[in-house]
N, CA, C and O atoms as a DFTB+ gen file, in Angstrom:
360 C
 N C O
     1  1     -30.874      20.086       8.169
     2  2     -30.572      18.901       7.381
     3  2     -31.550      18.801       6.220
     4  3     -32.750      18.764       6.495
     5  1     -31.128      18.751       4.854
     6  2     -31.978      18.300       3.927
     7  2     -32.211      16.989       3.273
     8  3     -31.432      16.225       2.703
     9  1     -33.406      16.933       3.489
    10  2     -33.946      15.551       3.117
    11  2     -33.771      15.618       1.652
    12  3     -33.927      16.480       0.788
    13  1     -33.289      14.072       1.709
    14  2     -32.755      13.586      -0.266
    15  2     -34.250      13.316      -0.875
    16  3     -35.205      12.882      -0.231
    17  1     -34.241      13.612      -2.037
    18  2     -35.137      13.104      -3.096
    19  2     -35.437      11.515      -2.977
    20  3     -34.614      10.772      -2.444
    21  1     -36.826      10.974      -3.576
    22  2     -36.807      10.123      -3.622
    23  2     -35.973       8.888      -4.425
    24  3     -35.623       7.727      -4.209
    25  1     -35.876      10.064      -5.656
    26  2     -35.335       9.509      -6.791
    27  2     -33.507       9.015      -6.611
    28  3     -32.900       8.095      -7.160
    29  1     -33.042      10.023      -5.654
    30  2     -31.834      10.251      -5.473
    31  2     -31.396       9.062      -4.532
    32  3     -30.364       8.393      -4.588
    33  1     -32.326       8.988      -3.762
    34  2     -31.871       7.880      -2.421
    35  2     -32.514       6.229      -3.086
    36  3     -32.789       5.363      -2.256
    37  1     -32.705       5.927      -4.618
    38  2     -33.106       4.826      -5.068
    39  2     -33.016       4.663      -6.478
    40  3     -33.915       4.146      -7.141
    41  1     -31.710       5.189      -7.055
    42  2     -31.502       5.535      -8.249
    43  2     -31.314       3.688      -8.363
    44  3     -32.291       3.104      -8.832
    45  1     -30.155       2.862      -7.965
    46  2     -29.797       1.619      -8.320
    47  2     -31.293       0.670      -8.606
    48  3     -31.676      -0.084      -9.500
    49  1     -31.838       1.163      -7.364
    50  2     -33.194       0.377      -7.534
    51  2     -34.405       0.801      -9.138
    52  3     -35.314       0.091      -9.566
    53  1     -33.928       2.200      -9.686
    54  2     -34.636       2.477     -10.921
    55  2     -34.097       1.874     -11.678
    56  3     -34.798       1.599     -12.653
    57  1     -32.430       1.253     -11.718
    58  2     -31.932       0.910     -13.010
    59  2     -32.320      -0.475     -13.001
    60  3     -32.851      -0.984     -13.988
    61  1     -32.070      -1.156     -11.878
    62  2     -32.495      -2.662     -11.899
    63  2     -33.444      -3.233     -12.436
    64  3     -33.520      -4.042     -13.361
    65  1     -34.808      -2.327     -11.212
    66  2     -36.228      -2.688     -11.661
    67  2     -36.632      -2.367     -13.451
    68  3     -37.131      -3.009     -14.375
    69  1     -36.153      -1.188     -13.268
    70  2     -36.705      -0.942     -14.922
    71  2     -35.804      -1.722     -15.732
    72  3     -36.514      -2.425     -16.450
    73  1     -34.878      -1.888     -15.911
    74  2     -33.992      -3.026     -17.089
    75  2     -34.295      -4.276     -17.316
    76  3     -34.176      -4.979     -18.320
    77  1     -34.826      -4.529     -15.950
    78  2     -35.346      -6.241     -15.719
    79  2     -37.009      -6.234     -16.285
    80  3     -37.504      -6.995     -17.116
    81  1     -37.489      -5.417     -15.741
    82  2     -39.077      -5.529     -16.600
    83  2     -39.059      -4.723     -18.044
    84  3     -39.745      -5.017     -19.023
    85  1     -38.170      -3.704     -17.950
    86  2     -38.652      -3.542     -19.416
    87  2     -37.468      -5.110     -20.472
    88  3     -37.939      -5.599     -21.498
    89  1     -36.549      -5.420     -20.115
    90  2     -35.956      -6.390     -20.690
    91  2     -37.155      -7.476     -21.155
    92  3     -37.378      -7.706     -22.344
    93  1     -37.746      -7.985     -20.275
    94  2     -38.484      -8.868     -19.792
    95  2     -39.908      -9.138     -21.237
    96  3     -40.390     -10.023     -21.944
    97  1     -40.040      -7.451     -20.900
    98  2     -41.066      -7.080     -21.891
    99  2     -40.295      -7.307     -23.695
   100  3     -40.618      -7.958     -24.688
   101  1     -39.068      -6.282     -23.313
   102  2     -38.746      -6.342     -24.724
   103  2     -38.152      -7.911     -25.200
   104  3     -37.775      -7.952     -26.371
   105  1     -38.035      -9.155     -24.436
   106  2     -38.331      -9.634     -25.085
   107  2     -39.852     -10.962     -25.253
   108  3     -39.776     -11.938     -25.999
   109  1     -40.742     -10.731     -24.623
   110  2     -42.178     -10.913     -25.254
   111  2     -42.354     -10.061     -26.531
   112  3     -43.089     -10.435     -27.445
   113  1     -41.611      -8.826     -26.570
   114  2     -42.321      -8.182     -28.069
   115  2     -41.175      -8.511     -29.089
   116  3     -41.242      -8.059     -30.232
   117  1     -40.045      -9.350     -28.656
   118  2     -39.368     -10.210     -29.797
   119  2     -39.686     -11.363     -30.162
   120  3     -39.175     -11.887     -31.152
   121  1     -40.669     -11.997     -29.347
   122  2     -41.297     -13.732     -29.727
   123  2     -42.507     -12.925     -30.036
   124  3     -43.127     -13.772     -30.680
   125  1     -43.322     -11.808     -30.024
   126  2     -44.338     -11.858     -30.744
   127  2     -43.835     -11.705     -32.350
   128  3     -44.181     -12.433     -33.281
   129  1     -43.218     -10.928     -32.387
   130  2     -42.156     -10.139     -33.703
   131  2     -42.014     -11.836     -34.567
   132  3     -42.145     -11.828     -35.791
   133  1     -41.791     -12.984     -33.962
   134  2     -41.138     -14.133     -34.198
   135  2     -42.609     -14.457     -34.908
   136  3     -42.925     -14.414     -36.097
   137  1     -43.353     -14.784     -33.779
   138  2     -44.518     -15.609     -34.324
   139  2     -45.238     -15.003     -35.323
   140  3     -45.699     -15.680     -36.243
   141  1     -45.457     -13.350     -35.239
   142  2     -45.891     -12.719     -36.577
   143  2     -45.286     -12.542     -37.821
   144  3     -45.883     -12.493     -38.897
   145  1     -43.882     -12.433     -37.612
   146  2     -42.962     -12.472     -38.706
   147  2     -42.618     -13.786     -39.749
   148  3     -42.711     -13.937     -40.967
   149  1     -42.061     -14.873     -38.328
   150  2     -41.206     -15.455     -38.422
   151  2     -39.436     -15.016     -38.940
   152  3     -39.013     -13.863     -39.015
   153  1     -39.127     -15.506     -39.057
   154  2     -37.830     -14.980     -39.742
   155  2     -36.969     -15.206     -40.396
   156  3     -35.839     -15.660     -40.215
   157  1     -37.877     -14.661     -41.732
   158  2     -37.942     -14.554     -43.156
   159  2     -37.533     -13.135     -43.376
   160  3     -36.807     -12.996     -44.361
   161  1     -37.811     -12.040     -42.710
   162  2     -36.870     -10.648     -43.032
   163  2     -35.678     -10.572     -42.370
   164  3     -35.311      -9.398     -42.316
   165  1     -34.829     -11.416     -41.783
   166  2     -34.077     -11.298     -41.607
   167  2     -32.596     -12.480     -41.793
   168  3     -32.471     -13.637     -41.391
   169  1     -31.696     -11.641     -42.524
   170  2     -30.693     -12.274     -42.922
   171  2     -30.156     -13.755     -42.525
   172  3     -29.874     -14.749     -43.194
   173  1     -30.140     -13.429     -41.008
   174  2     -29.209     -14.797     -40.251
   175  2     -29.886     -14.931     -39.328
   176  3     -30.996     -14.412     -39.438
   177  1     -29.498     -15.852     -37.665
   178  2     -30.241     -16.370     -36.452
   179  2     -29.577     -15.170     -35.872
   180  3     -30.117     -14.340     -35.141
   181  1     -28.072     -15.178     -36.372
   182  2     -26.771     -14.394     -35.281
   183  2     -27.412     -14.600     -33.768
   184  3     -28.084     -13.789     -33.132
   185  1     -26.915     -16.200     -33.311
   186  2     -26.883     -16.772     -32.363
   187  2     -25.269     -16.312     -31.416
   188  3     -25.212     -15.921     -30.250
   189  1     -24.056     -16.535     -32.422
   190  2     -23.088     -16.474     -31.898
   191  2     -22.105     -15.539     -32.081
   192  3     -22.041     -14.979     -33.175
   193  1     -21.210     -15.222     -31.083
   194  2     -20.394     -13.614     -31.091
   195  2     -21.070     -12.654     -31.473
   196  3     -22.299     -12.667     -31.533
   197  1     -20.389     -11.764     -31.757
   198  2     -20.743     -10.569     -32.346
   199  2     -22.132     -10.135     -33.070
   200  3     -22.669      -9.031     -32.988
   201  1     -22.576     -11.239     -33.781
   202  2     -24.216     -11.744     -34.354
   203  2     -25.184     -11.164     -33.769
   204  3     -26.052     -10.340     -34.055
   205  1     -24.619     -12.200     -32.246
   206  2     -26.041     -12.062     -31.072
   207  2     -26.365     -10.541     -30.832
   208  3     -27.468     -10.251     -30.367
   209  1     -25.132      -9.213     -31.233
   210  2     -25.857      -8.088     -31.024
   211  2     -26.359      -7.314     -32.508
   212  3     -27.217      -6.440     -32.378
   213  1     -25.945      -7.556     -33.644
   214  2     -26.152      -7.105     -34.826
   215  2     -27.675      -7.140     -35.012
   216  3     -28.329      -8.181     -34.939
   217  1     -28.252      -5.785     -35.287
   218  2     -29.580      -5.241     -35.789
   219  2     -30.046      -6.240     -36.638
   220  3     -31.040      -6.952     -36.498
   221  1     -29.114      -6.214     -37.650
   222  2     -29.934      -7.354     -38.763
   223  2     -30.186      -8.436     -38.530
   224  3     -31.092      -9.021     -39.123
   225  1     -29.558      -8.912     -37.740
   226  2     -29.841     -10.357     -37.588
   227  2     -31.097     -10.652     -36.545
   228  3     -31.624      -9.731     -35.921
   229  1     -31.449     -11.800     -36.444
   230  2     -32.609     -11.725     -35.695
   231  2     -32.474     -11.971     -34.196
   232  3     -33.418     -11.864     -33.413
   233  1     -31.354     -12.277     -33.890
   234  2     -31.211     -12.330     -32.314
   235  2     -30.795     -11.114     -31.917
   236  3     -31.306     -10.641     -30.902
   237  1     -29.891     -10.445     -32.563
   238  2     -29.291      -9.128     -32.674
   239  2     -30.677      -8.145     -32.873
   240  3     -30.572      -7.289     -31.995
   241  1     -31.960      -7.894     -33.667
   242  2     -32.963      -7.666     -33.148
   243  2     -33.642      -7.923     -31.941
   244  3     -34.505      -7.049     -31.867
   245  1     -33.689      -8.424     -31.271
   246  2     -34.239      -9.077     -29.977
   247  2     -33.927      -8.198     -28.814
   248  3     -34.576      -7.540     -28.000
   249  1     -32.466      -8.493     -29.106
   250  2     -31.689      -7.999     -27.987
   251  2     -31.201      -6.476     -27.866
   252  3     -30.642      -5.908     -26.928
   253  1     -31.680      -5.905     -29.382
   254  2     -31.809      -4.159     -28.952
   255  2     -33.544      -3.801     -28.268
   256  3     -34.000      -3.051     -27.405
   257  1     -34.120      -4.860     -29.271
   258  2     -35.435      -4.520     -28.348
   259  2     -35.858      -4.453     -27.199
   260  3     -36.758      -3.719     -26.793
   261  1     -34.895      -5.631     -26.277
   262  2     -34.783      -5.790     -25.076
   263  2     -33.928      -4.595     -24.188
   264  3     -34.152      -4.180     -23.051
   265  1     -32.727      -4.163     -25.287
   266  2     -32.026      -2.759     -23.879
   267  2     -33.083      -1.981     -24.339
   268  3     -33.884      -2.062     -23.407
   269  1     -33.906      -0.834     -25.734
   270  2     -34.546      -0.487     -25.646
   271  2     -35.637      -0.028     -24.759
   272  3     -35.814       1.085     -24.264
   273  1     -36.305      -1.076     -24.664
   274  2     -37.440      -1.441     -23.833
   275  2     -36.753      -1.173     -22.394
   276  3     -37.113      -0.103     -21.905
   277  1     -35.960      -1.821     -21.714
   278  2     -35.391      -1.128     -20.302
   279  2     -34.918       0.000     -20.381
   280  3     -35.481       0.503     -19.409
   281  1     -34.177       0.960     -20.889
   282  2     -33.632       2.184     -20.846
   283  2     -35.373       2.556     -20.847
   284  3     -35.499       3.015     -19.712
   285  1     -36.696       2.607     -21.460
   286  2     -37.345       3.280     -21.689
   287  2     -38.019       3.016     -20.324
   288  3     -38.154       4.122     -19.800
   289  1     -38.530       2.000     -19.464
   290  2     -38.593       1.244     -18.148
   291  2     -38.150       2.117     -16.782
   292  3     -38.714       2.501     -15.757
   293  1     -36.670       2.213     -17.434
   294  2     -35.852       2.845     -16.231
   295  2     -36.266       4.195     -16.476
   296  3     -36.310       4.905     -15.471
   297  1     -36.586       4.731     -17.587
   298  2     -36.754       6.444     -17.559
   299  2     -38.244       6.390     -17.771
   300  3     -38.603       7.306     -18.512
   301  1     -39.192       5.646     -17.380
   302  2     -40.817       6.338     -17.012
   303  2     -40.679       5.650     -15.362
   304  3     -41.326       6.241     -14.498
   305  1     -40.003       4.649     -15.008
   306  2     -39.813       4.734     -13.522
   307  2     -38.886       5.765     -12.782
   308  3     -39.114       5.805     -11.573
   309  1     -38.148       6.392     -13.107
   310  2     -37.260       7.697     -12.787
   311  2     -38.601       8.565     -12.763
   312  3     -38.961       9.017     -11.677
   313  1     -39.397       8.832     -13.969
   314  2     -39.852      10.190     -14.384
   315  2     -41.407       9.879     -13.279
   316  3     -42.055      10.916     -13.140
   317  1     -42.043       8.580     -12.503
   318  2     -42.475       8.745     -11.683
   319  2     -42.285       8.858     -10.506
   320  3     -43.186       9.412      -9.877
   321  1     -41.072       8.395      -9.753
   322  2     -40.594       8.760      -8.790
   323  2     -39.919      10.244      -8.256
   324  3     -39.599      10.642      -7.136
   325  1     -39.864      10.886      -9.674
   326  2     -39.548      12.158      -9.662
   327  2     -41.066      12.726      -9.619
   328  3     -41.283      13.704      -8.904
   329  1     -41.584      12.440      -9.983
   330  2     -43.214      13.543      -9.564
   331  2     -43.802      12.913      -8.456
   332  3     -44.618      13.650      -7.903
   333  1     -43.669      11.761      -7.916
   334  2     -43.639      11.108      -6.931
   335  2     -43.071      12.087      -5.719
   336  3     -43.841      12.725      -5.000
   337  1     -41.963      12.117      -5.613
   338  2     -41.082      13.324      -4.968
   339  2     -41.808      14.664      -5.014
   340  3     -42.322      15.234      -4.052
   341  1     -41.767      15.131      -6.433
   342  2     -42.483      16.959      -5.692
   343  2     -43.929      16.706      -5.577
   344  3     -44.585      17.741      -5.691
   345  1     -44.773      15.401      -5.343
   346  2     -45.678      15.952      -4.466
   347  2     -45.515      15.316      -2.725
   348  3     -46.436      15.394      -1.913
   349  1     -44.645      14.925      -2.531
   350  2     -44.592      14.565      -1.380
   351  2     -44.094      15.637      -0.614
   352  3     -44.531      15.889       0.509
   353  1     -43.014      16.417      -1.281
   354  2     -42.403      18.033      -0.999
   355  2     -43.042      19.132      -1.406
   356  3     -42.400      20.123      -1.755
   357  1     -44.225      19.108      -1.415
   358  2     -45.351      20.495      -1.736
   359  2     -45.111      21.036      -0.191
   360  3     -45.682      22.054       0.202
């Protein structure tokens, strides 16, 4: 019988944890972005529809910073649980 990877037997748990803290993070580094900026470089609030995801706008900034920041979360928590794994299998 072969024993599963760590990574393999807790993949849901990498996407969660990392999306939720790096989210979390990316957006503290959109209210810092706020308080250093304010927002004056950017066009609109784009609070509503389609807005809320548009780059230019400033909520639409926020909120790429925020998947950003988790996709990057979920793949340095993958990429330790994967070396995590080959030293537990040396």
């Amino acid at each position: 019988m072969q024993k599963k990877s760590i990574l393999s037997s807790s993949i849901w748990i990498v996407i969660i944890a990392g999306m939720t803290t790096g989210m979390g993070n990316g957006s503290v580094f959109g209210a810092a972005v706020m308080c250093l900026l304010g927002r004056g470089p950017f066009e609109d609030w784009g609070g509503q529809g389609g807005l809320a995801y548009a780059p230019s706008t400033f909520s639409g900034f926020v909120v790429i910073c925020m998947i950003l920041f988790g996709v990057a979360f979920s793949g340095i928590l993958a990429l330790g649980l994967a070396r995590h794994n080959a030293l537990e299998n040396r």
